[in-house]
C-alpha positions, 0 to 999 in steps of 0.5 A: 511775510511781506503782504502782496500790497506791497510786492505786487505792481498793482497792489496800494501798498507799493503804489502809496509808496512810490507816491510817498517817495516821489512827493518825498523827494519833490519837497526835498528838493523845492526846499533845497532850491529855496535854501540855495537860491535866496539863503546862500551866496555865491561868491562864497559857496562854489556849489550854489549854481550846481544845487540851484540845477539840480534841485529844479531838474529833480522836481522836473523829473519827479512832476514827469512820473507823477504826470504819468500816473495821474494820466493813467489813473485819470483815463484807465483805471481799470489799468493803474498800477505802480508800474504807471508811474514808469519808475521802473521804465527799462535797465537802460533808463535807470543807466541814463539817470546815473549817467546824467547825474555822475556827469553834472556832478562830476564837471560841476566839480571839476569844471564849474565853468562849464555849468550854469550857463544861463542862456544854455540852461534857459534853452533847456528849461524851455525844451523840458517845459514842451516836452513835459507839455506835449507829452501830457496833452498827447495822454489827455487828448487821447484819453482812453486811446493812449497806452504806455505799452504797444497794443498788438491787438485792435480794443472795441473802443479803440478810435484814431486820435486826429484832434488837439495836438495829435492833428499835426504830430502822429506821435505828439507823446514820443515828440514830447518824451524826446525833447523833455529827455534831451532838455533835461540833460541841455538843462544841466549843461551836460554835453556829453549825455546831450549827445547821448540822449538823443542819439539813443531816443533816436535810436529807440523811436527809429524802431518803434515808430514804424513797428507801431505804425504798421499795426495802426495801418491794420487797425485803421486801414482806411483812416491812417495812410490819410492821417499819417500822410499829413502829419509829421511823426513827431522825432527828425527823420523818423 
């Protein structure tokens, strides 16, 4: 029988092994980056570009979760587990993967032309980089205050964030998530998970921005009309 270390979300077990295969896969990829970069040429080798993306978009992917887990670890201890990691976000986030990766795959094959634009993909190197940087900074300036899950119910300790980047954008950490996922995907030069990225992260933030806003209205009914008055929501039109 498998001990509950490794089954249960919270045990160390199944923790050291994401972590393991997240670092695994990092490596992996810095290694392959390098290898395409400086030891092959591209006038002879059709895939160089196409590897020289996608390795550079997995480490980006790979620093995200573990940025999330750090965060977590570093501010709720008491509320670690592998679950922190967000590896096993939603259904829906697992099909956006694949999707993303059959896409760049698929028109790196059979239309190279369309990959490895520099400037498209410099564009979406800069949107992973605010998103990775919004999104981090909204989990260390909240601390305490940030939970990957909506809170129903108002903690002791629970205070309203309006510092760091929190006294501009009410939700910097959606703001950050919704422009690293559509970068990431701009950063592969994939049109047509661009457009479905953000569609559905619209989508998504459309319903969960008001439902927890209207908790937060409960939870600070003096401070938050005031707050949220002079702050922008962090995603377009929402």
């Amino acid at each position: 029988m498998v001990s509950i270390q490794f089954t249960s979300d919270v045990g160390l077990g199944k923790v050291a092994i994401a972590g393991f295969g997240l670092g695994f896969v990092m490596a992996l990829h810095v290694c392959l980056f390098i290898w395409a970069y400086f030891l092959t040429d591209g006038d002879t080798w059709v895939y160089r570009n196409a590897v020289i993306q996608w390795s550079l978009y997995v480490v980006c992917l790979t620093f995200f979760h573990f940025s999330e887990f750090i965060s977590t670890a570093a501010f709720k201890p008491g509320f670690v587990s592998y679950e922190s990691f967000l590896l096993n976000h939603s259904d829906a986030y697992h099909m956006a993967l694949a999707a993303g990766c059959v896409e760049f795959w698929l028109e790196s094959h059979f239309f190279p032309e369309l990959k490895y634009i520099h400037d498209v993909s410099s564009v979406g190197l800069f949107l992973i980089v605010l998103g990775a940087s919004f999104r981090v900074g909204a989990m260390w300036t909240a601390k305490s205050n940030f939970s990957h899950r909506i809170e129903v119910a108002k903690r002791k300790e629970h205070t309203l964030v309006t510092h760091g980047v929190y006294k501009y954008i009410r939700h910097p950490s959606y703001f950050g998530w919704f422009y690293w996922s559509i970068g990431s995907q701009v950063f592969l030069c994939n049109p047509l998970c661009t457009l479905a990225y953000a569609a559905a992260s619209w989508s998504f933030f459309k319903d969960r921005i008001p439902y927890e806003e209207e908790l937060l209205l409960e939870f600070f009914p003096v401070e938050y009309p005031a707050y949220k008055a002079r702050t922008f929501s962090g995603i377009p039109f929402i």
